[in-house]
C-alpha positions in Angstrom: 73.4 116.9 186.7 70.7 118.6 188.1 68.6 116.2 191.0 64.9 115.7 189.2 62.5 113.0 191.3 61.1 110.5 189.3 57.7 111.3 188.5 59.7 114.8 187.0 61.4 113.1 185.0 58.9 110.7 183.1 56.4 113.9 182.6 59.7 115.6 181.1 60.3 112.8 179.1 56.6 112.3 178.0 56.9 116.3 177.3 59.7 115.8 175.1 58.5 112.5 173.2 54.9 115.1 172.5 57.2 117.3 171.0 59.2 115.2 169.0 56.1 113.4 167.3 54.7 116.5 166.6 57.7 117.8 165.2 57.8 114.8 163.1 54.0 115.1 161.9 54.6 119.1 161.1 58.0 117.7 158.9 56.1 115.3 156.9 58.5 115.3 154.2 61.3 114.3 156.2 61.0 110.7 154.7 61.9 107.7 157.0 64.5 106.3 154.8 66.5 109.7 155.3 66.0 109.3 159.2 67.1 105.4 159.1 70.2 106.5 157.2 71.2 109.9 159.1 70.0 108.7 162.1 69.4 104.9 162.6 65.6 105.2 163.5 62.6 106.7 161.5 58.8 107.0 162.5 58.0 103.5 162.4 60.8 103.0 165.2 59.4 105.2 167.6 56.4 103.3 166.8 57.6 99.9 167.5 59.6 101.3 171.0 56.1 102.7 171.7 54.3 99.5 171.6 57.1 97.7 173.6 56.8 100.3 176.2 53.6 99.2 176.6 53.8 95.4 176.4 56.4 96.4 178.9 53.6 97.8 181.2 51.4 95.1 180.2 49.2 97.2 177.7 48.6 95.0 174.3 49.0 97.7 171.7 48.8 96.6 167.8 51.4 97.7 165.2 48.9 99.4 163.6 47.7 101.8 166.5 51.2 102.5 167.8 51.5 103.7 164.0 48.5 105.9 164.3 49.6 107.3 168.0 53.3 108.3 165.7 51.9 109.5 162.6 48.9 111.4 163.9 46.7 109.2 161.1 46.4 105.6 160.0 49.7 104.3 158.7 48.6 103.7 155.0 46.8 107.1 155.0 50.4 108.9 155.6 52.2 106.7 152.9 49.6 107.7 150.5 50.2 111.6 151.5 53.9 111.8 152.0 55.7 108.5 151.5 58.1 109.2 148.3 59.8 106.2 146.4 63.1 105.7 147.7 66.2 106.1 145.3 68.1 103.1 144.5 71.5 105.4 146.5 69.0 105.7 149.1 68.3 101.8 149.4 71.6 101.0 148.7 73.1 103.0 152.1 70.3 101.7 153.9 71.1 98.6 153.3 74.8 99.7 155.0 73.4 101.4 158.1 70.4 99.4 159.1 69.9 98.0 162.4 70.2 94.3 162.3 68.5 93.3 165.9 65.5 96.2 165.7 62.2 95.2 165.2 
């Protein structure tokens, strides 16, 4: 493995997590319960590891503005744009694959 200091690493990290979100807020119709089940997190995770990250660094962030920093908009906003039903097959493997211990 290539040696990278520290401080190169979190801005490569940080530069990575940018792109990611914004991959994620171009793909819109990517729906989180597709994520959950492919993947085993969805938009609302990176949300929730967001907010711990910064409880971690003693930063009090709400639910809902973690959301916002994710989605690029107000949660509720982005459910009313893109947020399809999910099928009951969709459910039904989520209910299979879904973290027990997450937030």
């Amino acid at each position: 493995m290539t040696d990278i200091d520290p401080k190169m690493t979190g801005e490569l990290e940080a530069a990575v997590f940018r792109r990611l979100v914004d991959h994620l807020r171009t793909h819109a119709d990517v729906q989180n319960i597709d994520m959950m089940n492919l993947a085993g997190f969805c938009r609302n995770c990176l949300s929730n590891w967001y907010m711990d990250a910064a409880r971690e660094k003693g930063v009090e962030l709400s639910k809902q503005a973690s959301r916002e920093i994710v989605y690029g908009m107000p949660y509720d906003e982005w459910k009313a744009k893109h947020q399809k039903e999910a099928s009951p097959e969709q459910l039904a493997h989520f209910e299979e694959v879904r973290p027990r211990d997450e937030h």
